[in-house]
C-alpha positions in Angstrom: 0.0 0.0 0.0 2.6 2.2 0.9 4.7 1.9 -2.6 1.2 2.3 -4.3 1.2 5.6 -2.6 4.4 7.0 -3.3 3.8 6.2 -7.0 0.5 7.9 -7.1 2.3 11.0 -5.6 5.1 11.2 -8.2 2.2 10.8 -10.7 0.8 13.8 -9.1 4.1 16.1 -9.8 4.6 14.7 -13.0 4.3 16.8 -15.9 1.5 14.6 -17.4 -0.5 15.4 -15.0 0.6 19.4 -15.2 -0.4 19.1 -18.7 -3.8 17.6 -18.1 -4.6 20.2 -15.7 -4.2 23.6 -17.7 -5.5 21.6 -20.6 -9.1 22.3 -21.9 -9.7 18.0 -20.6 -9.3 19.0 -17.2 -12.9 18.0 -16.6 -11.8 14.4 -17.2 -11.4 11.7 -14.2 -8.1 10.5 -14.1 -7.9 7.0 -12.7 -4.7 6.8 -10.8 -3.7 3.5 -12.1 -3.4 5.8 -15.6 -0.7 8.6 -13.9 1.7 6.6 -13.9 4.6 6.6 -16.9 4.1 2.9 -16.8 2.2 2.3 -20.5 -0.4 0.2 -19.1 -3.7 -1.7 -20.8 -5.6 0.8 -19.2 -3.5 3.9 -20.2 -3.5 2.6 -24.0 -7.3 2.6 -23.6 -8.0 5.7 -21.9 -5.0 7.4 -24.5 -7.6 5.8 -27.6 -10.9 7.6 -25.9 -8.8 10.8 -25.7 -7.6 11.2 -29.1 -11.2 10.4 -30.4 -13.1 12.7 -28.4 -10.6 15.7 -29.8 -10.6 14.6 -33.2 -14.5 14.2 -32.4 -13.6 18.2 -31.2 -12.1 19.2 -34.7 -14.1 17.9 -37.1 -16.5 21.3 -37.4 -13.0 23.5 -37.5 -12.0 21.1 -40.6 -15.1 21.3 -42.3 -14.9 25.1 -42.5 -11.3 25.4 -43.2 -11.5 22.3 -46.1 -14.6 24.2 -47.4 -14.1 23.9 -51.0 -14.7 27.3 -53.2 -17.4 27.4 -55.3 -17.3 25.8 -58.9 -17.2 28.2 -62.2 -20.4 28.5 -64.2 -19.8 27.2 -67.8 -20.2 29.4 -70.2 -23.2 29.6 -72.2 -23.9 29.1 -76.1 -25.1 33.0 -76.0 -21.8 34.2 -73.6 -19.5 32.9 -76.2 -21.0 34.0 -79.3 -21.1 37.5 -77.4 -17.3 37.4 -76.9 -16.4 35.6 -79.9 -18.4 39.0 -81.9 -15.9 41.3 -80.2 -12.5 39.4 -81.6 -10.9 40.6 -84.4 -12.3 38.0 -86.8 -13.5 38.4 -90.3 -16.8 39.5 -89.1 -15.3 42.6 -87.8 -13.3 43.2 -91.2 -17.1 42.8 -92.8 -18.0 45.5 -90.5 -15.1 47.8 -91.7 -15.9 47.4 -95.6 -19.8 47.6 -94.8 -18.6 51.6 -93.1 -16.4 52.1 -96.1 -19.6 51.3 -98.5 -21.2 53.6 -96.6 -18.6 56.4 -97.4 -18.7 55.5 -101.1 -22.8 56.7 -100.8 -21.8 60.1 -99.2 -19.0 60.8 -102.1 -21.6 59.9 -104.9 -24.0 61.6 -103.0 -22.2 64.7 -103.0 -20.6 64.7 -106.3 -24.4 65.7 -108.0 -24.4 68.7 -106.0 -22.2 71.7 -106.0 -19.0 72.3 -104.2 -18.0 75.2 -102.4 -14.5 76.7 -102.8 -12.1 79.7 -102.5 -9.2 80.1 -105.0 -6.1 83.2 -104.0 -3.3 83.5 -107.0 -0.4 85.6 -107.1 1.4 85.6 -110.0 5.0 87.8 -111.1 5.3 88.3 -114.6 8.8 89.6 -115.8 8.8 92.6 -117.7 8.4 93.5 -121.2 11.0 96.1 -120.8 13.0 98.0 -117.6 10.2 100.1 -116.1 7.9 99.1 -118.1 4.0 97.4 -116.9 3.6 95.4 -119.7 4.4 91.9 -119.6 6.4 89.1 -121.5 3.9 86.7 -121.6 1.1 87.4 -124.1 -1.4 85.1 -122.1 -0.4 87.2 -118.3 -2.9 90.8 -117.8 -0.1 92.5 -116.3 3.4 92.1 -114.2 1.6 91.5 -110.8 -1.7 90.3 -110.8 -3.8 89.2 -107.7 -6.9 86.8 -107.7 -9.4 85.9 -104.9 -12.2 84.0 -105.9 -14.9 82.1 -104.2 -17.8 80.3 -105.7 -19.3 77.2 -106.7 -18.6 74.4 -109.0 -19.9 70.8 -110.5 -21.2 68.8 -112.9 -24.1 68.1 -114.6 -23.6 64.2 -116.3 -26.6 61.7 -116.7 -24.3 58.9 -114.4 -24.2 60.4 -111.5 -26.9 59.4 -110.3 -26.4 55.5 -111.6 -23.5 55.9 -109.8 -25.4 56.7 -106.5 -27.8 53.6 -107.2 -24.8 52.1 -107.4 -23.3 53.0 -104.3 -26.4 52.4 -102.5 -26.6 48.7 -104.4 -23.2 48.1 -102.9 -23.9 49.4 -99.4 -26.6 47.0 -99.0 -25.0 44.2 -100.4 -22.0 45.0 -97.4 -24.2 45.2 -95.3 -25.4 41.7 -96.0 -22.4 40.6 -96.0 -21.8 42.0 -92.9 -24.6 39.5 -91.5 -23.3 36.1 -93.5 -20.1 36.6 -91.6 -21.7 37.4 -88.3 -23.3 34.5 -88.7 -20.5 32.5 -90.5 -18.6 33.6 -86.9 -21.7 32.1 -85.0 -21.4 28.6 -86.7 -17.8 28.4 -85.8 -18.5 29.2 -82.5 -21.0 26.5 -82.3 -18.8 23.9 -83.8 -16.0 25.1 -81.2 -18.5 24.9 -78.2 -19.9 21.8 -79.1 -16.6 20.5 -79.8 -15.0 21.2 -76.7 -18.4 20.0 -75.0 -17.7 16.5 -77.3 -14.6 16.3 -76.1 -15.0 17.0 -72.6 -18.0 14.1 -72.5 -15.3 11.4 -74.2 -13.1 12.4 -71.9 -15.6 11.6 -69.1 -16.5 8.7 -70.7 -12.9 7.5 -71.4 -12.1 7.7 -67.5 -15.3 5.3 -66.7 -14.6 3.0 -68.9 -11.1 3.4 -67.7 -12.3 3.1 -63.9 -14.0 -0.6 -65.1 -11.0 -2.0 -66.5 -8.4 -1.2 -63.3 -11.0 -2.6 -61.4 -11.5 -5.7 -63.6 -7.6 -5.9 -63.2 -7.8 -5.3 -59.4 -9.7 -8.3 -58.8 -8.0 -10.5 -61.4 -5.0 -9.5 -60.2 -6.0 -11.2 -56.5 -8.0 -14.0 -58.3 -4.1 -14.6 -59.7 -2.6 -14.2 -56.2 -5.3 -16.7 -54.9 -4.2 -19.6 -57.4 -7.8 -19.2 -59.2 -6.8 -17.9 -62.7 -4.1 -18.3 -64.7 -1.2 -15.6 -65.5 -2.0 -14.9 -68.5 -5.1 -13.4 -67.8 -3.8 -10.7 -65.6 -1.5 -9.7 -68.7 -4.6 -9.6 -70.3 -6.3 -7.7 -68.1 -3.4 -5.3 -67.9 -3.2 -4.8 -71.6 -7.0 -4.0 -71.2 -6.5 -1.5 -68.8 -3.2 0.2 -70.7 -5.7 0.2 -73.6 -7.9 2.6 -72.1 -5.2 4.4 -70.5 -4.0 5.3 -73.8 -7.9 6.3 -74.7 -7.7 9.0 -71.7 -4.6 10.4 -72.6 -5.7 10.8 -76.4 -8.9 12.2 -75.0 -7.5 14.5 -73.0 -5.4 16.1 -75.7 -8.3 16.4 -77.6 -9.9 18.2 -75.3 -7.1 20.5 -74.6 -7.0 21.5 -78.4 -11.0 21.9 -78.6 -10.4 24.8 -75.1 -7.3 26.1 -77.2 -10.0 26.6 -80.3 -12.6 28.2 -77.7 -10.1 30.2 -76.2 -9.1 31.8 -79.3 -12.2 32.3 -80.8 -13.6 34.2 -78.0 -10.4 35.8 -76.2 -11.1 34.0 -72.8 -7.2 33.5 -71.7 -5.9 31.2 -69.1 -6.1 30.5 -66.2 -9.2 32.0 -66.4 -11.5 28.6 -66.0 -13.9 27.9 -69.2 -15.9 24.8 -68.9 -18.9 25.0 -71.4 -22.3 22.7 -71.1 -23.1 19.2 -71.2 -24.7 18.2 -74.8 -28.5 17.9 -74.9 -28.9 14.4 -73.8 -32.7 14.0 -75.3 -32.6 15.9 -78.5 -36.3 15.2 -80.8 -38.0 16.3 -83.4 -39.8 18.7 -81.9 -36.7 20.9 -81.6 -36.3 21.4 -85.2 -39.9 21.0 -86.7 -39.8 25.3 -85.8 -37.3 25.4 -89.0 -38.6 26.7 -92.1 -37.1 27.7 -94.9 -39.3 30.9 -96.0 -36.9 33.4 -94.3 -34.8 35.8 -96.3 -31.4 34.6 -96.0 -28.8 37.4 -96.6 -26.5 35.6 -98.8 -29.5 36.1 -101.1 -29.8 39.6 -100.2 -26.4 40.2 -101.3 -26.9 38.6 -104.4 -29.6 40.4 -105.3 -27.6 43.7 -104.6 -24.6 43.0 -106.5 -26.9 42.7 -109.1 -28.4 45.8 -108.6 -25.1 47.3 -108.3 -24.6 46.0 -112.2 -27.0 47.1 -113.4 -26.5 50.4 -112.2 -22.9 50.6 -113.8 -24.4 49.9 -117.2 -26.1 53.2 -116.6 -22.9 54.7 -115.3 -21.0 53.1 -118.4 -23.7 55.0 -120.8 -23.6 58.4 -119.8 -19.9 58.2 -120.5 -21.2 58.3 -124.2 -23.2 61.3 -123.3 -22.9 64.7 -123.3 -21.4 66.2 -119.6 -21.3 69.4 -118.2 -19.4 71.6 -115.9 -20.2 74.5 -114.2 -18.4 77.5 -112.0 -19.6 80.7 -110.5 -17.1 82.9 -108.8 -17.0 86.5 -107.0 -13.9 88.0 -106.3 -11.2 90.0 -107.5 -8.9 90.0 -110.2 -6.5 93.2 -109.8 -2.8 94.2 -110.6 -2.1 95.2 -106.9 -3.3 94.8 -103.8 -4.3 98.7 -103.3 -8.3 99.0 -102.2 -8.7 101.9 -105.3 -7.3 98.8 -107.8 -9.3 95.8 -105.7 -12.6 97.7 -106.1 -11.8 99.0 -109.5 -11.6 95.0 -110.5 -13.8 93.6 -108.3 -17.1 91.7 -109.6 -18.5 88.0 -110.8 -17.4 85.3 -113.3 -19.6 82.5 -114.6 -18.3 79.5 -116.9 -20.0 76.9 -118.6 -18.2 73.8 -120.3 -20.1 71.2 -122.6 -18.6 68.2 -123.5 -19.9 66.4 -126.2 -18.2 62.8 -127.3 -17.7 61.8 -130.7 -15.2 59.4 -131.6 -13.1 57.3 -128.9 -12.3 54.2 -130.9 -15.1 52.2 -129.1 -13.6 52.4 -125.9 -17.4 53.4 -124.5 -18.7 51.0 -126.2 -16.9 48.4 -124.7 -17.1 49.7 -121.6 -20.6 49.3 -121.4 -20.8 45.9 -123.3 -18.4 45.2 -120.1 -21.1 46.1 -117.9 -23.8 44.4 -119.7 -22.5 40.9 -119.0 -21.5 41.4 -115.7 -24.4 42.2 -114.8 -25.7 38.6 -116.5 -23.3 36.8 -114.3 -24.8 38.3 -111.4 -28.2 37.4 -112.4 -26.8 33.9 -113.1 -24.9 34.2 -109.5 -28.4 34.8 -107.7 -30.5 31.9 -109.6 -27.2 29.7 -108.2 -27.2 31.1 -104.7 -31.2 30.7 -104.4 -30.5 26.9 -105.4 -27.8 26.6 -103.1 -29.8 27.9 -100.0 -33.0 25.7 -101.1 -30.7 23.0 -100.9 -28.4 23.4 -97.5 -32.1 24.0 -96.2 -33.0 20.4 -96.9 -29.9 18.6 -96.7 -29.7 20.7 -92.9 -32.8 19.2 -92.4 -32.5 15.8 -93.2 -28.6 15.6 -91.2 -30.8 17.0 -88.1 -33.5 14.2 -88.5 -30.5 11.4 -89.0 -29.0 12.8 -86.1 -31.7 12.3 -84.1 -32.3 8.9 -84.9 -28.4 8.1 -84.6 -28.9 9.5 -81.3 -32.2 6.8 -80.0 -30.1 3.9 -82.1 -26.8 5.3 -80.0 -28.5 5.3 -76.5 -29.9 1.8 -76.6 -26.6 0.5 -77.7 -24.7 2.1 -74.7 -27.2 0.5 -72.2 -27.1 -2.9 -74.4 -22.8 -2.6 -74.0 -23.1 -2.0 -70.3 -25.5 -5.1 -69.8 -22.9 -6.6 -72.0 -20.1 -5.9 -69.3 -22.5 -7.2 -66.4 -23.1 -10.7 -68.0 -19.5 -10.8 -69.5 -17.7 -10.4 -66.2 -20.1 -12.5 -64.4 -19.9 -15.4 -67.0 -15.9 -14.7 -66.2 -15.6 -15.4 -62.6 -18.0 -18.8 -62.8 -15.6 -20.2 -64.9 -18.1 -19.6 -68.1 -16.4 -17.6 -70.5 -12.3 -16.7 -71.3 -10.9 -13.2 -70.6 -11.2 -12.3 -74.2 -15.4 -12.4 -73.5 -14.5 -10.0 -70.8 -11.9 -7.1 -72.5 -14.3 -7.6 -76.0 -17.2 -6.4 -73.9 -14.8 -3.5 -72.2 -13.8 -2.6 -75.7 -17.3 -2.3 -76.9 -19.0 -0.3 -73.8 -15.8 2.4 -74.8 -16.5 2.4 -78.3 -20.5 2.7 -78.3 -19.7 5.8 -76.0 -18.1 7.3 -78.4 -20.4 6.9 -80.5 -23.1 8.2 -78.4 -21.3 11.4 -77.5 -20.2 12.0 -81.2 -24.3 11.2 -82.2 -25.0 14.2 -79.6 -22.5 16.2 -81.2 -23.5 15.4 -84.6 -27.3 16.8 -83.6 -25.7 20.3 -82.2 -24.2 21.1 -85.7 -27.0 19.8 -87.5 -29.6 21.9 -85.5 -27.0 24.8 -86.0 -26.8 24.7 -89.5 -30.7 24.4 -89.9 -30.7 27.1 -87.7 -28.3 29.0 -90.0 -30.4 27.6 -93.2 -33.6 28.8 -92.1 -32.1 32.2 -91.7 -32.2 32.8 -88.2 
């Protein structure tokens, strides 16, 4: 009793026990038999309860700290075309020759009407002899002559305004063009979205069906270890698994050079995070039945422009076989000095008329307007082929967006036919059944009908896009 004592009061001064006490534990009975630095039964268990109860303690301080931060949005169809718009792309160089068009109409505009101007001369004639005012020249009005004029000039010719149809004809047919490459940009975009979201989904579905085969493996591997199977189906098994190891990787590049595409088309640089959506798993018929094809499309608009613009430079090509006109009327002064007697003595108003009148130019006006004539038949030829062409992207968009649909259905029930495939496979495997070959066959086709299904998806996106584009919307 009396050595049981003494330990218990070294226990008491030990620093375990100092410990204990300004610890947040305190609370906690200590059994003597545990103060002692003898490593007990009883210590081990009491030293178990301890460390629970304070990891019990923690857990709420770890859940807050390991709080993971929220996950980006993907970006939207509509956010990417938005950003894509504001690149330097050919759309914007549309945008630059649709303004210059529109220049073009202002300076055809204004050539039909008159323009505004002030003219100042000075001019030093030498004498015709030493003190003498008259001068050398026969064609000068004296030794010194000054000349301020301002007035109005222009023309008067039967092509100016062809020409402004012209101009206008062209400024339209910009302008259309303006929207075909808008909307050229738009159907890149979609390919590059849809792409990326094709990509991202193999990828996905090249790690499941990666998942499956290290766990197929896995358990061969310890069938092997067991005596059950035979070596060579673990190397089978293995060569499975590096298989679809080799799928990730290539998936994985392909869906780092589908986010490069993205990335350039709409200026979103990394690290900034851009995940887009998940394809439309349930795509139907009803989602493209809203098509039609009775929309104006503006590749026809341009056509029909251009061709208006021809014909407008057959009218511009004429009237260069017509008479022309020109015009000026000045007020001013014409004086020998600059003296206010001399400036008022030869002050007053000048009008001048000019007709031109063409006779003989070796049929270069002729030609000219021959020139004219037959381009403006292959733009009327041009828009019969463009209205062709649009009538038939309409139904060839159609009919892709109907067998996408269907390859979609056909797609799905493969998938869940492969994965039932897998189930009976492996089970038929491990009661003895079937070879390993049953097994990786069945691996090999769940990955490939996958693929399939994703790329069916995919294939619907750019069909609905272009019917989308077809119908003129």
């Amino acid at each position: 009793m009396t050595s049981s004592s003494s330990t218990f009061k070294l226990a008491e001064r030990s620093p375990f026990n100092t410990q204990i006490e300004h610890s947040p534990f305190a609370f906690l009975p200590i059994h003597p038999a545990f103060s002692s630095f003898d490593y007990t039964p009883a210590a081990r268990m009491f030293s178990r309860r301890l460390l629970v109860f304070v990891a019990l303690q923690a857990l709420p301080l770890v859940a807050q700290t390991a709080t993971p931060p929220p996950e980006e949005l993907p970006v939207t169809i509509i956010n990417a075309t938005e950003a894509a718009l504001r690149q330097a792309s050919a759309y914007q160089q549309a945008v630059i020759d649709e303004q210059s068009a529109a220049l073009d109409v202002t300076q055809a505009r204004g050539a039909l009407l008159p323009r505004l101007r002030s003219s100042s001369t000075g001019t030093f004639n030498k004498p015709l002899h030493p003190g003498s005012t008259d001068p050398s020249f026969i064609a000068a009005n004296a030794t010194r002559e000054y000349q301020e004029l301002v007035g109005v000039e222009g023309t008067l010719d039967l092509g100016m305004r062809a020409a402004i149809a012209r101009s206008r004809a062209l400024l339209a047919a910009a302008h259309a063009g303006t929207e075909v490459a808008r909307r050229a940009l738009i159907r890149g975009v979609r390919e590059a979205y849809f792409g990326l979201g094709l990509a991202t989904a193999k990828r996905h579905a090249a790690e499941e069906t990666l998942a499956a085969a290290e766990e197929f493996e896995r358990v061969t591997a310890l069938q092997h270890t067991g005596g059950e199977l035979a070596e060579v189906d673990v190397i089978r098994a293995r060569l499975q698994t590096a298989q679809r190891r080799d799928d990730v990787e290539q998936a994985r590049l392909q869906e780092a050079e589908a986010l490069a595409a993205m990335r350039v088309l709409t200026g979103i640089r990394a690290p900034r995070p851009l995940t887009v959506s998940d394809l439309n798993p349930q795509p139907a018929v009803a989602n493209i039945e809203r098509f039609t094809n009775m929309a104006q499309r503006p590749e026809l608009t341009q056509a029909e422009q251009q061709l208006r613009a021809a014909r407008s430079d057959i009218g511009v090509a004429r009237a260069g076989r017509l008479p022309s006109l020109t015009y000026a009327v000045d007020e001013g002064f014409d004086s020998p000095s600059l003296r206010p007697s001399d400036i008022r003595q030869h002050r007053g108003y000048l009008a001048t008329a000019n007709l031109v009148i063409p006779i003989f130019d070796w049929g270069i006006g002729s030609a000219r307007q021959r020139q004219a004539e037959l381009k403006a038949e292959a733009a009327q030829i041009q828009l019969n082929v463009t209205r062709r062409e649009l009538d038939q992207q309409f139904a060839a968009a159609h009919e892709e967006a109907l067998t996408a649909i269907r390859r979609v259905d056909n797609a799905r029930a493969a998938v869940a036919d492969a994965r039932r495939n897998v189930d009976i496979s492996i089970a038929r495997y491990r009661a003895g059944e079937a070879p390993i070959l049953e097994v990786t066959d069945a691996l090999t086709t769940l990955a490939q009908q996958r693929t399939n299904y994703q790329q069916a998806l995919f294939d619907f996106e750019i069909a609905r896009a272009h019917l989308q584009e077809a119908a003129g919307e």
